[in-house]
N, C-alpha and C positions, 0 to 999 in steps of 0.2 A: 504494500500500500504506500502512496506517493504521500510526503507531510505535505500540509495544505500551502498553497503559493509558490514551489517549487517547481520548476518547467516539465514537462510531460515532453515524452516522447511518442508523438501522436503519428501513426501510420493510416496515410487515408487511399484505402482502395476504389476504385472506379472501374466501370466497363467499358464507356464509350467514350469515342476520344475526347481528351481533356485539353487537346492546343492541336489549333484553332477549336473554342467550343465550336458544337455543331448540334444545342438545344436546352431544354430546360436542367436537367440534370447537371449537367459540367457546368453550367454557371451557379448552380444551387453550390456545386463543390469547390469553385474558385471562392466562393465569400470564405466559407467554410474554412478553407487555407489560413485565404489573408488574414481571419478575423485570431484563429490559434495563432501565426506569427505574430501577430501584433501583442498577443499576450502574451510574449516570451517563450510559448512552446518549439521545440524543435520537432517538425514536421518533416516525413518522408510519402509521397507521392508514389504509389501502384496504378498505373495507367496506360489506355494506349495515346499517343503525342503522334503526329503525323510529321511533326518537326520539331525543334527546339529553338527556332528563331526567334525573338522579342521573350523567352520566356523565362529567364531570369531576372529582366526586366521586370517582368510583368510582377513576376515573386522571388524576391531577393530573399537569400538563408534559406529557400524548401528544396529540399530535396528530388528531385524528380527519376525515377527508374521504368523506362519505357520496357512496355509488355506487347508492342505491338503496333500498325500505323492507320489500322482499320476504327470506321465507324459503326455503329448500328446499323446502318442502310448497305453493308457489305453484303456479297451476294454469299448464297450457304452459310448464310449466319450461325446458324446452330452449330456446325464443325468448326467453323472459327470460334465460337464462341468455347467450345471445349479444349481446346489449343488453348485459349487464353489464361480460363482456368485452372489447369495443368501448370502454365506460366507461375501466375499468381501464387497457385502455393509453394509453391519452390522457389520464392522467390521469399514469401513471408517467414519461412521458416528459420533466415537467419537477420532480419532486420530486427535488429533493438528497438525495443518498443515497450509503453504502459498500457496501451491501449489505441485497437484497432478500429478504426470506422469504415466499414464498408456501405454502398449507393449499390441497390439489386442485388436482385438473388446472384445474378452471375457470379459476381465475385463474394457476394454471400457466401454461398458452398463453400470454395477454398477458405474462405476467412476464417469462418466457425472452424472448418478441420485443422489448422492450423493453429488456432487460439488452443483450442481443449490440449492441442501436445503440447502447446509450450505455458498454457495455463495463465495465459495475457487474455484481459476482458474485451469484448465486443459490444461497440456500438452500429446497428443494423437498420440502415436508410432507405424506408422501402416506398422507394417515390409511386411505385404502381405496381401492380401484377405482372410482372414483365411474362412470364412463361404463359400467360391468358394472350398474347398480342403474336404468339408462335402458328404456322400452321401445319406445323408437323405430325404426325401422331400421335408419335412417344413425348412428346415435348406437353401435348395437349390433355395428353392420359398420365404422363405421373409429374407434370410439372409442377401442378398446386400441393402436390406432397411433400415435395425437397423445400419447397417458399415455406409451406410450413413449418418443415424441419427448422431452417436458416430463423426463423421467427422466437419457434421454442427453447433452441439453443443460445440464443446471441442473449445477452444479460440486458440488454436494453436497443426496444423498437420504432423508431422515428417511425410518421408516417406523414400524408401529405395533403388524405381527403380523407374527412370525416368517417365515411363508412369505414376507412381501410381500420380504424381505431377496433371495431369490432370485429374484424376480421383476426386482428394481430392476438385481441383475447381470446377469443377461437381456436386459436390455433397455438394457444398455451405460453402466449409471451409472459416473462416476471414483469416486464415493464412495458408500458405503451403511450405513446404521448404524438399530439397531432401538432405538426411543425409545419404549418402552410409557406408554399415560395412567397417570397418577395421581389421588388424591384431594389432599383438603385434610384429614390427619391430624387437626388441631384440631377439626374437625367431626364427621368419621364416623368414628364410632366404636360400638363396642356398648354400650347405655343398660340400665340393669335396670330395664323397665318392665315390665308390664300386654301381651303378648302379645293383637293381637286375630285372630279367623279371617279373617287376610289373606293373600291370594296378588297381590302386587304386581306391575306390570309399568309399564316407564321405557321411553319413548324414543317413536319417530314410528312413527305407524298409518298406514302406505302400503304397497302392492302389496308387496313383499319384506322384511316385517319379519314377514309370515306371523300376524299378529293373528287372522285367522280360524280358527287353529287354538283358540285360547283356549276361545272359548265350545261349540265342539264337547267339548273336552274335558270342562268345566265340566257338560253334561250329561248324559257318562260319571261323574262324583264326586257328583251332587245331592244321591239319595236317602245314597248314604253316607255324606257329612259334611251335614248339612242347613244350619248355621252360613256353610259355608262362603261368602265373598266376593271377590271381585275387584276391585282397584283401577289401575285406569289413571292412568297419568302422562304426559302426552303429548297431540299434536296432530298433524292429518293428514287428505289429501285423502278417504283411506277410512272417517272418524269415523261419518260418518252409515250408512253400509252394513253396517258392523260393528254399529251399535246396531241396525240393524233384522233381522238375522239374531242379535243378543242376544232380540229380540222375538221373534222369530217360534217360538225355543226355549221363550218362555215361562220365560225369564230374569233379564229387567229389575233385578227387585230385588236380582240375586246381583252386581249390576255397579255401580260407580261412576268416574264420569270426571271429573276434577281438572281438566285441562289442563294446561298448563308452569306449574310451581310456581319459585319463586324456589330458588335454589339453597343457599342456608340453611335451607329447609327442608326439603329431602328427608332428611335424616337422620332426623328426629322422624318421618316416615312412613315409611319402612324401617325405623324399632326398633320400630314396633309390629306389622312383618309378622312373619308365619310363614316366609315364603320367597317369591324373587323369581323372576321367566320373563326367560327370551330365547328368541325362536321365530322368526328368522329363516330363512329359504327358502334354497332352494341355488339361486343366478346367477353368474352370473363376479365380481358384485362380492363378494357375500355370501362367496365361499368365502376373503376378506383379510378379512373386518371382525373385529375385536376393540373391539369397544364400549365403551367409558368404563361403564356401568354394571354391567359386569362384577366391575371393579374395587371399585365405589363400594359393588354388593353384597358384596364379601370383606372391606371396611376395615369394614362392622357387622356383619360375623360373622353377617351373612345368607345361608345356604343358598340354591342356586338352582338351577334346570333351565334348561338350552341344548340346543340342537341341533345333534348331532356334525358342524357344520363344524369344517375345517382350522383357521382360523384364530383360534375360539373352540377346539376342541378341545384344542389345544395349550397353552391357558391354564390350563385344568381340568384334564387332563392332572397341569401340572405344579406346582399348587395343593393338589389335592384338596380343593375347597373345593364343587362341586356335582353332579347327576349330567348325564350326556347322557341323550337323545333321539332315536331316529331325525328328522332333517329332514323335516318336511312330514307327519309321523305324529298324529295328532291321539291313537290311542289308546295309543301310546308317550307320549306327552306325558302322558295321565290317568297312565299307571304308573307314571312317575319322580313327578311330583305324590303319589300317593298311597303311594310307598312314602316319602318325607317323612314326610306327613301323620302316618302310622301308628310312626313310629320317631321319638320326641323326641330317642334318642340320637344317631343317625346325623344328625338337624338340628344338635346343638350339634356333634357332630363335625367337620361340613364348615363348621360354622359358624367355630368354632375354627382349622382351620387356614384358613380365607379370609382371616383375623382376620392372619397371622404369614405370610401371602404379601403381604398387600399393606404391611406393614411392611416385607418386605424391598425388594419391586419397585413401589411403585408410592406412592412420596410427591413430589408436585409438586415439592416445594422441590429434591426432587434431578431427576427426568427434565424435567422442562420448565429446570432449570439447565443441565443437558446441552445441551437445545435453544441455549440462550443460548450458552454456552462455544461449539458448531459452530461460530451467526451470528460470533463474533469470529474464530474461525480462520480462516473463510474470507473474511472480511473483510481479512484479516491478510497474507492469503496463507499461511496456514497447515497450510490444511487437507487 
């Protein structure tokens, strides 16, 4: 057991890559970082890095030990992804450490097996169901087993959306606690610009984040907003399928694709949207996810349309910062879209309060502090 105020040697595991982030997670784990260095701990990084350019920069004194140069949106993810974990524990078995923080099950597994032999505590960061978002078989039939395990084992379970809190008691956590994402307040925030005819969308174009709903909607609204455009933010296995069924609508022009933007400036492209989308599918993972973009949409008083899952629903719900959607509805999606569209008041309305929800729930400096505060309790024996 660590005496109280003395620096931790904190080892923080990750799955997907961590430099250049490429989503909610790796920037949930960059505060995470910075906020331990900053409190004197000595940090080492288990991650995959696609590079190492800017990124001492970025976190001076952390250690960084690369596992790999692939993302989530890797093709045969699941074999890479067991490569990785193979990596990771042979990697953790000799890092000095008080205590280990692992983000998903991925590196969950290795973690926990690694902690129990060498009898160093776990703290276990379960942003979502990740093995519910697989379409594998095996992955799909004993995945929510092993997530279990990694839950029951780890001595303490961050989570991210409400449900997942009961999920983690369920599944026999000692400790359970809901740690919602946050923004970088300094940044996003609402700008008084130049509005352009944008309908914005953040995050990864893969099988269950339901993208294809988009441009079906897109030409239910054509003729009636003619202006109207679409801006993608993001990367993913399904880019090219989704542009060609953009095509085949006879589309093309009402779409544009960015790719992963550096994370300073997504603000400047969210104040000059109209409102933002989240259109993910209903899967066992999708019914936990509460997306970082969520939030990132509420701190610039940007309106948005979801799709009434549990786990998003419950955000919105208790925000009133966007509307729902039926899931999987392409023509429920045009309707929330276009009663926006049509109501400027009802935009700065939900805009407003997104604006004074995520002031109260979701400023980095406090929920990823939280995260930190756990890592020493339980490092502490505290917790």
């Amino acid at each position: 057991m660590k005496h109280p105020g003395s620096p931790l040697r904190v080892v923080v595991v990750a799955h997907d890559r961590l430099w250049p982030p490429c989503g909610g997670g790796s920037i949930r784990i960059h505060w995470v970082i910075r906020l331990l260095s900053a409190r004197g701990h000595r940090v080492t990084v288990v991650a995959p890095l696609l590079h190492q350019e800017g990124l001492a920069e970025a976190f001076p004194n952390v250690r960084f030990l690369q596992t790999g140069r692939f993302s989530r949106f890797v093709r045969f993810k699941e074999f890479v992804y067991l490569i990785h974990m193979i990596r990771t524990f042979f990697r953790l078995l000799s890092i000095p450490a008080d205590v280990f923080y692992a983000q998903s099950a991925v590196v969950g597994i290795p973690t926990v097996l690694a902690a129990r032999l060498r009898n160093i505590p776990v703290v276990f960061d379960m942003i979502d169901l990740i093995t519910g978002l697989s379409k594998n078989p095996l992955v799909c039939r004993y995945g929510q087993f092993f997530e279990r395990w990694v839950v029951r084992y780890a001595d303490f379970t961050i989570v991210t959306a409400a449900n997942l809190v009961s999920f983690a008691k369920n599944a026999g956590a000692p400790n359970a606690e809901l740690v919602r994402h946050g923004v970088d307040l300094t940044r996003f925030y609402p700008r008084p610009v130049q509005k352009k005819p944008w309908i914005v969308y953040m995050g990864g174009i893969e099988v269950f984040d339901g993208v294809f709903l988009i441009p079906e909607a897109a030409s239910m609204l054509s003729k009636e907003f003619p202006d109207l455009h679409f801006l993608f933010v993001g990367e993913g296995k399904m880019l090219s399928l989704l542009q060609e069924s953009i095509q085949a609508l006879d589309l093309s022009s009402r779409f544009e694709f960015r790719g992963w933007v550096p994370q300073t400036e997504i603000p400047d492209l969210l104040s000059q949207s109209l409102l933002g989308l989240i259109t993910n599918l209903r899967s066992p993972g999708m019914m936990y996810a509460a997306p970082l973009r969520l939030v990132e949409y509420m701190a610039m008083g940007l309106p948005f349309v979801a799709p009434d899952l549990p786990g998003i629903e419950e955000q919105v719900r208790n925000s009133q910062a966007g509307l729902l959607f039926k899931t999987g509805d392409a023509k429920s999606l045009a309707e929330a879209i276009r009663s926006l569209l049509k109501d400027s008041s009802l935009r700065e309305r939900l805009g407003k309060n997104g604006r004074a929800y995520a002031l109260r729930h979701a400023n980095w400096n406090q929920n990823a502090g939280r995260i930190v505060e756990i890592c020493e309790a339980v490092a502490r024996g505290k917790a």
